[in-house]
Backbone as numpy.savetxt, mean C-alpha at the origin, in Angstrom:
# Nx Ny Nz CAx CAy CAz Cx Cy Cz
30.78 -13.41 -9.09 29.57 -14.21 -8.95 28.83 -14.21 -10.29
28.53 -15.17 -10.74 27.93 -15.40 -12.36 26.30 -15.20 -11.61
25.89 -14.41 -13.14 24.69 -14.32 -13.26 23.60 -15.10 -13.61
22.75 -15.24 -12.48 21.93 -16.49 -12.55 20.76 -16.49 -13.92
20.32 -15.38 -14.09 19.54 -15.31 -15.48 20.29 -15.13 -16.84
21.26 -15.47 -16.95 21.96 -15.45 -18.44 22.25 -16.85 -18.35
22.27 -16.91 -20.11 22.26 -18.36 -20.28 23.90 -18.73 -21.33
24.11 -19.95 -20.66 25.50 -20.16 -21.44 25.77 -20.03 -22.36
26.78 -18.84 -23.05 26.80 -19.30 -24.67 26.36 -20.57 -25.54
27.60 -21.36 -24.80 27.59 -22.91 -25.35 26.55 -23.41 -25.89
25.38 -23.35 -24.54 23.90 -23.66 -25.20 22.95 -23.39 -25.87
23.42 -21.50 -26.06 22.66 -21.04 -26.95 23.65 -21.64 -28.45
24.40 -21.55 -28.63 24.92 -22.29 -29.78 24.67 -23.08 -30.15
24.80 -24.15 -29.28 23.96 -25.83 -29.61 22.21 -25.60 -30.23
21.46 -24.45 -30.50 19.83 -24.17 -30.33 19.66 -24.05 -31.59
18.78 -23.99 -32.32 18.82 -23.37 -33.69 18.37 -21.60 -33.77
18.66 -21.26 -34.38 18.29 -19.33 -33.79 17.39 -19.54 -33.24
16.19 -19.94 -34.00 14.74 -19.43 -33.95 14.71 -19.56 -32.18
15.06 -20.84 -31.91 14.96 -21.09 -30.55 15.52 -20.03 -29.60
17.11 -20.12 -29.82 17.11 -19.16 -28.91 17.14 -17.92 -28.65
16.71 -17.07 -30.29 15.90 -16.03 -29.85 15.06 -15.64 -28.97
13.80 -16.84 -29.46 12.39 -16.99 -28.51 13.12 -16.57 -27.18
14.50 -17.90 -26.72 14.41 -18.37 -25.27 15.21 -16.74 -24.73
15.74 -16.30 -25.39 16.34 -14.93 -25.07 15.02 -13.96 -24.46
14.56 -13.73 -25.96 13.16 -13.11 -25.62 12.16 -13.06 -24.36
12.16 -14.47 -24.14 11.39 -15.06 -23.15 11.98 -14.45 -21.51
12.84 -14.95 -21.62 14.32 -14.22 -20.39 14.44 -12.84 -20.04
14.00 -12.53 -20.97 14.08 -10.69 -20.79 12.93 -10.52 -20.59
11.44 -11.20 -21.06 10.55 -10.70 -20.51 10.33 -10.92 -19.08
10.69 -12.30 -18.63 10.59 -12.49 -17.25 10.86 -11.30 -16.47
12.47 -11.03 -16.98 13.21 -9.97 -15.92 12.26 -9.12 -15.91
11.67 -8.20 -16.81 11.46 -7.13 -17.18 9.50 -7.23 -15.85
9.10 -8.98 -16.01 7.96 -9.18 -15.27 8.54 -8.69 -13.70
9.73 -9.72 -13.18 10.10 -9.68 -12.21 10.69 -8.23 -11.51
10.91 -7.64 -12.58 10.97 -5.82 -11.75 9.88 -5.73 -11.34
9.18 -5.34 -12.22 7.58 -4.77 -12.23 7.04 -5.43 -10.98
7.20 -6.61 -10.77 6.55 -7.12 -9.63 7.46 -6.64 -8.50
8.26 -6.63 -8.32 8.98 -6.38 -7.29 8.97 -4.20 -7.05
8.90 -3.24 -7.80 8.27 -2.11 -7.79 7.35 -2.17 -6.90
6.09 -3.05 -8.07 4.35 -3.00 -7.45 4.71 -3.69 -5.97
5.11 -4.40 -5.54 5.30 -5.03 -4.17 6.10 -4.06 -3.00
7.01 -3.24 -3.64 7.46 -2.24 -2.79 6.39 -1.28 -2.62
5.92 -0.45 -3.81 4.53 0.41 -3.62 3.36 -0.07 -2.37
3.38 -1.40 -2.62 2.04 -1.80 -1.87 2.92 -1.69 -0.40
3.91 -2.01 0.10 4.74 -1.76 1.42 4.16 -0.20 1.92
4.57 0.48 0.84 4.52 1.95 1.15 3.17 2.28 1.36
2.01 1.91 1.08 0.41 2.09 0.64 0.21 1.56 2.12
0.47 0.64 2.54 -0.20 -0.33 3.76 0.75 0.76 4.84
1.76 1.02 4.81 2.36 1.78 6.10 1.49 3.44 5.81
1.12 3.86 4.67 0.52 5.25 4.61 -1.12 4.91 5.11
-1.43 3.98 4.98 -3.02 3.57 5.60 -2.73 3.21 6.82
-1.98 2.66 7.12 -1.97 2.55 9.05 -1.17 3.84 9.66
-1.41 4.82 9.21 -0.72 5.87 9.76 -2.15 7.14 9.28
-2.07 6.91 8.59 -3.85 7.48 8.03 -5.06 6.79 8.67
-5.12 5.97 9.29 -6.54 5.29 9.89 -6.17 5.59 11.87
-4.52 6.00 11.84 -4.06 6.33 13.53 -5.09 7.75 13.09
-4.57 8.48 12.48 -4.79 9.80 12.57 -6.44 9.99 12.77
-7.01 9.31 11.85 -8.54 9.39 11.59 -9.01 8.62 13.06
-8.77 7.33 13.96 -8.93 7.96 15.15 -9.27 8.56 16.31
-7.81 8.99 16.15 -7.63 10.03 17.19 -8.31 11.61 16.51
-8.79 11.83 15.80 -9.84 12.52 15.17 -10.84 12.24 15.74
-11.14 11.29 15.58 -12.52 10.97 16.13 -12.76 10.74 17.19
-11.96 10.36 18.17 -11.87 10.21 19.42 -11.88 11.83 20.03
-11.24 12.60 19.05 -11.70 14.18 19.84 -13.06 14.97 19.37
-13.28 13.90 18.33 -15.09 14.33 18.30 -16.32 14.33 19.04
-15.89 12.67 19.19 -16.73 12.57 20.24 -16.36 13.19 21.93
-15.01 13.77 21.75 -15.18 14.44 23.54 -15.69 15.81 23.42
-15.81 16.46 22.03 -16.15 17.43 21.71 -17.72 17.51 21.65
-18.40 16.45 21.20 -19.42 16.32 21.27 -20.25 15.82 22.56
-19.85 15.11 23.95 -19.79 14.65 24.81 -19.61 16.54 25.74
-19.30 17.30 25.42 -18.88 18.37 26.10 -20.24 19.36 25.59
-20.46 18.96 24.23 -21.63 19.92 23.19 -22.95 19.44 24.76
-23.26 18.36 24.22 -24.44 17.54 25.11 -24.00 18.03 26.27
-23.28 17.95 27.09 -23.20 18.47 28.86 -23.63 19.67 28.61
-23.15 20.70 27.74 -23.59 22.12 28.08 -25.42 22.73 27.60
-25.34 21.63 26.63 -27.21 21.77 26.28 -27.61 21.42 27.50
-27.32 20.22 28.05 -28.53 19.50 28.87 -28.44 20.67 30.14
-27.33 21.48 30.30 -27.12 22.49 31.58 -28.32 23.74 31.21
-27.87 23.80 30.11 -28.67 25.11 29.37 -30.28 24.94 29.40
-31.05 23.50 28.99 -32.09 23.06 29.16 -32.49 22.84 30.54
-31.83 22.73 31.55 -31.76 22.07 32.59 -32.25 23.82 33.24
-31.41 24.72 32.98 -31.31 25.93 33.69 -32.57 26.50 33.26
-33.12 26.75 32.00 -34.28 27.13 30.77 -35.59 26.33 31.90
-35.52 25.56 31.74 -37.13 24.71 32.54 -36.94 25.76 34.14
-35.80 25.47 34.60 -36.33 26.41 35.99 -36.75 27.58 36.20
-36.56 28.31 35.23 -36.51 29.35 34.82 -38.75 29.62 34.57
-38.99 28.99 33.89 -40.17 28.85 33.65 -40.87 28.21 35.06
């Protein structure tokens, strides 16, 4: 299978250097863009699955705060509740 980013001898021959230096130049920077983007685009995959797995956790954190706190309040209001009869 021929490689789609290399360019035909033939035509670089037909170019005058200067040209197809540049167009060489140019070609390799793409590639060199098109990693980089394709890295940063895998990273961000990995970032978005570590934040929806980090915002489950945080949560269900919080969902045992508030039963923790929901349990705090029942036992004051018992404690206050018991305290007034008392008086």
């Amino acid at each position: 299978m021929p490689d789609t980013l290399t360019i035909n001898p033939e035509i670089l021959q037909n170019l005058p250097p200067e040209t197809s230096a540049g167009l060489i130049t140019l070609i390799t920077i793409l590639k060199t863009v098109g990693v980089i983007f394709i890295i940063y685009f895998l990273f961000q995959i990995a970032n978005i699955i570590l934040n929806i797995k980090r915002n489950k956790r945080i949560k269900r954190i919080e969902k045992k705060l508030d039963q923790i706190d929901h349990k705090i309040n029942k036992v004051l209001s018992k404690k206050q509740s018991h305290h007034k009869k008392k008086n």
